[in-house]
N, C-alpha and C positions, 0 to 999 in steps of 0.2 A: 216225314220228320225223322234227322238223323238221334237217335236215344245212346247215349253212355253210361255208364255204371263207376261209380267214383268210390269204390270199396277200403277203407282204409282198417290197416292192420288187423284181418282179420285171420289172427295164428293160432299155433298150437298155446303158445304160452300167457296168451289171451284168451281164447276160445275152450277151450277143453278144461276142464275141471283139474286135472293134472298139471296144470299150467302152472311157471313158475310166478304169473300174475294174473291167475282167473278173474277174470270180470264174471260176477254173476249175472248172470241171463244170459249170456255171452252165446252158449251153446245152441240156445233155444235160435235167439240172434243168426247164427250161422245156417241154422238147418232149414226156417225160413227163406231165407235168401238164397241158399242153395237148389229148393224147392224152385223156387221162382224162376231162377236161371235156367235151369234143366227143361223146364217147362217152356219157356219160351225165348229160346236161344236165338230160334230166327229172327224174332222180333229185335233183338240188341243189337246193333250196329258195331259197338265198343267196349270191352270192359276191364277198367284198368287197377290194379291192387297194389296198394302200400303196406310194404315190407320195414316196420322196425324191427333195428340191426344195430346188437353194439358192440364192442369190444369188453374182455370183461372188466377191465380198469378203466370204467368209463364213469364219468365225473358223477353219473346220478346213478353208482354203484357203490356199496360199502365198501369193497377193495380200495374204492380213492384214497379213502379218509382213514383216519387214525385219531383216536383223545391222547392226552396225555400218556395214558398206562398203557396205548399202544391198541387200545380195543377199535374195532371198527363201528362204525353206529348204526344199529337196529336199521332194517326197512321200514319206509315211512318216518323215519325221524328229518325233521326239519332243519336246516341247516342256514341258515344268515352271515352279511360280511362281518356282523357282528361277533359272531360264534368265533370266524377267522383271526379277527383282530384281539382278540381275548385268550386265543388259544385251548379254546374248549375242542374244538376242529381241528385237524391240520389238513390238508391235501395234499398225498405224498408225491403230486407231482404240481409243476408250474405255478406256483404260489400266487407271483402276481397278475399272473392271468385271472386263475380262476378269482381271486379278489376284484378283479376287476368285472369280470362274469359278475358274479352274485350281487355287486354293486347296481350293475344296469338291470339286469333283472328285478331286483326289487325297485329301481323305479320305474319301472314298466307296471307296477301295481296289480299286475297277475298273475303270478304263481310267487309262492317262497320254495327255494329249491328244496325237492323232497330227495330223500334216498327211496329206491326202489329194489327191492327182491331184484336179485340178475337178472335178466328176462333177453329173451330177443337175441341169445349170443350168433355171431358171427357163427355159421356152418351147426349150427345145434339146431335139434328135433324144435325146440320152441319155435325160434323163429321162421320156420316152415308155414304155409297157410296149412288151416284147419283140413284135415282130409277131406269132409263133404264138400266142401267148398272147391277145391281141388281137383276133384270127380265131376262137380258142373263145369267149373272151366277148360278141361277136357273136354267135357262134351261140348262145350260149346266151339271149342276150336274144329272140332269136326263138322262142323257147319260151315267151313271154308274161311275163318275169321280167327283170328290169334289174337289171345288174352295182353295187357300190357305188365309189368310188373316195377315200381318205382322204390328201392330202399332208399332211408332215412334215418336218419340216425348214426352214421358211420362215424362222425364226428366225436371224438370222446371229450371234446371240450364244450362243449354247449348242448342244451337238450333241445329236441326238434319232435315236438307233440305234432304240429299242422305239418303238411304234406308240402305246402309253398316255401316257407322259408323257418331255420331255424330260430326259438327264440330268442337270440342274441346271435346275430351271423357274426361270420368271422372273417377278418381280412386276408386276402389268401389265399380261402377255402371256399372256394366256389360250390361245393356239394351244402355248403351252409347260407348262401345266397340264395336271392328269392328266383325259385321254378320258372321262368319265363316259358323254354322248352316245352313247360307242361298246362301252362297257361295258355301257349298258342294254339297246342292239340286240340284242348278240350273245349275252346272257341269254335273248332268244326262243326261239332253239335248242338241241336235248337236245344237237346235235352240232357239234363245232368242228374242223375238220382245219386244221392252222396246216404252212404252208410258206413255200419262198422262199426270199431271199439276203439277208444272206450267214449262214449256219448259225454262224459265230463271233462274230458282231454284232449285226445286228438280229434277225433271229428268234430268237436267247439271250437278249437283252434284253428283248426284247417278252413271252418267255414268264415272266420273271426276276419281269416287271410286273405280269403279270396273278397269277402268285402272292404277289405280295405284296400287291395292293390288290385283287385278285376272286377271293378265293379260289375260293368258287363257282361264279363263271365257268369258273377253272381244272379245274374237275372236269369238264367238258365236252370237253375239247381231247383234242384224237389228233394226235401228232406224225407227219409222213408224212418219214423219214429219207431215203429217198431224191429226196427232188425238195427237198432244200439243202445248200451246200457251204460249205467256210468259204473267207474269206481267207487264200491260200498263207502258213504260217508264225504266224496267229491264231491255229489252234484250239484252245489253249490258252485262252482267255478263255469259250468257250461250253462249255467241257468241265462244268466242275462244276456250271455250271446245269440242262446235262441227268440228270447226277446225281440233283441236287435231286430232277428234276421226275419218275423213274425212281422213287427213293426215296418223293413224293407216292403213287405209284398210277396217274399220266400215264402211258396207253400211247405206245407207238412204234409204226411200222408201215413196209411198204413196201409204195408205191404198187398194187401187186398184189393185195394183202389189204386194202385198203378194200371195206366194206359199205354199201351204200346200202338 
């Protein structure tokens, strides 16, 4: 049985308490998985990592925006086309884009766009994976097999939590179009273990993705619950997709009970 490893975002600025958006448990999260790899690198066939990566005037960064008196808005403040059209908001760049963005977004009835702490910059210590994690996939590539690495997020016009396609693709923009490339890959393998950060974000969405556009794909996956955590006070937003994907036939597991 060919086994892959479907790691998503699992960085400094995520991972490490230092981080410009620690997930808690995150750490713990990493060191686990780390463990595991190191441990049984011959057994893995495949193991590929998603790198969020933004720019720092990126739409789900306070750099974007500006109020009235010129302030930028807090992290974690919630933003609406409402907000736009009132001018409580402004977006100092592409107006009717982004109106147009926040528009589909909220009728996609899944996320209101948040502002997030900077994270993930382009060439900065954050967005780098976590050093343990780093140190297994080194090791593992000395076992005559090389790690993959997939960024996300380059886009500073739409946000891209899942690893398949951004939440609002863009015309044009092929890096915000849905993965097919990475969709065929990972059809190689009988087996797909999907982790990472942040359990209420990306890896809900990523998994939200591949059920909806690989089905098939999706029957391959093994959730490993314990090596992902959500964002404090999120986890309401990845709740029903693991439902869903519970309700699919999608096992769950904890890192213990992996069979190689």
């Amino acid at each position: 049985m060919k086994t892959a490893f479907l790691i998503i975002d699992a960085q400094y600025d995520f991972c490490n308490p230092n981080g410009a958006l620690y997930v808690p448990g995150a750490q713990e999260d990493i060191q686990r998985l780390s463990h595991f790899i190191t441990t049984h690198s011959d057994k893995i066939d495949a193991i590929y990592a998603t790198l969020d990566t933004h720019p720092v005037n990126d739409i789900s960064h306070p750099s974007f925006w500006a109020s009235p008196e010129g302030q930028e808005p807090a992290p974690f403040t919630l933003i609406k086309a409402e907000d736009v059209k009132s001018g409580k908001w402004t977006p100092r760049f592409n107006l009717v884009q982004v109106l147009d963005y926040l528009e589909k977004l909220e009728a996609q009835s899944e996320f209101i766009h948040c502002i997030w702490p900077e994270h993930c910059l382009h060439g900065s210590r954050g967005a780098a994976l976590e050093d343990s994690l780093l140190e297994a996939l080194r090791h593992f590539a000395h076992t005559g097999k090389e790690y993959h690495t997939i960024e996300k997020g380059t886009n500073p016009m739409t946000e891209h939590f899942g690893i398949f396609k951004a939440q609002i693709p863009i015309d044009g923009a092929p890096e915000t179009q849905l993965n097919t490339k990475l969709i065929n890959e990972l059809l190689a393998y009988d087996q797909i273990f999907l982790c990472g950060e942040a359990k209420s974000h990306c890896v809900a969405t990523s998994l939200k993705q591949v059920i909806q556009y690989a089905p098939e794909l999706a029957k391959k996956f093994v959730i490993i619950d314990d090596i992902m955590s959500d964002v404090t006070g999120f986890g309401y937003l990845g709740d029903p997709i693991y439902a869903e994907a519970k309700a699919a036939g999608i096992p769950f597991i904890q890192s213990s009970e992996i069979l190689l």
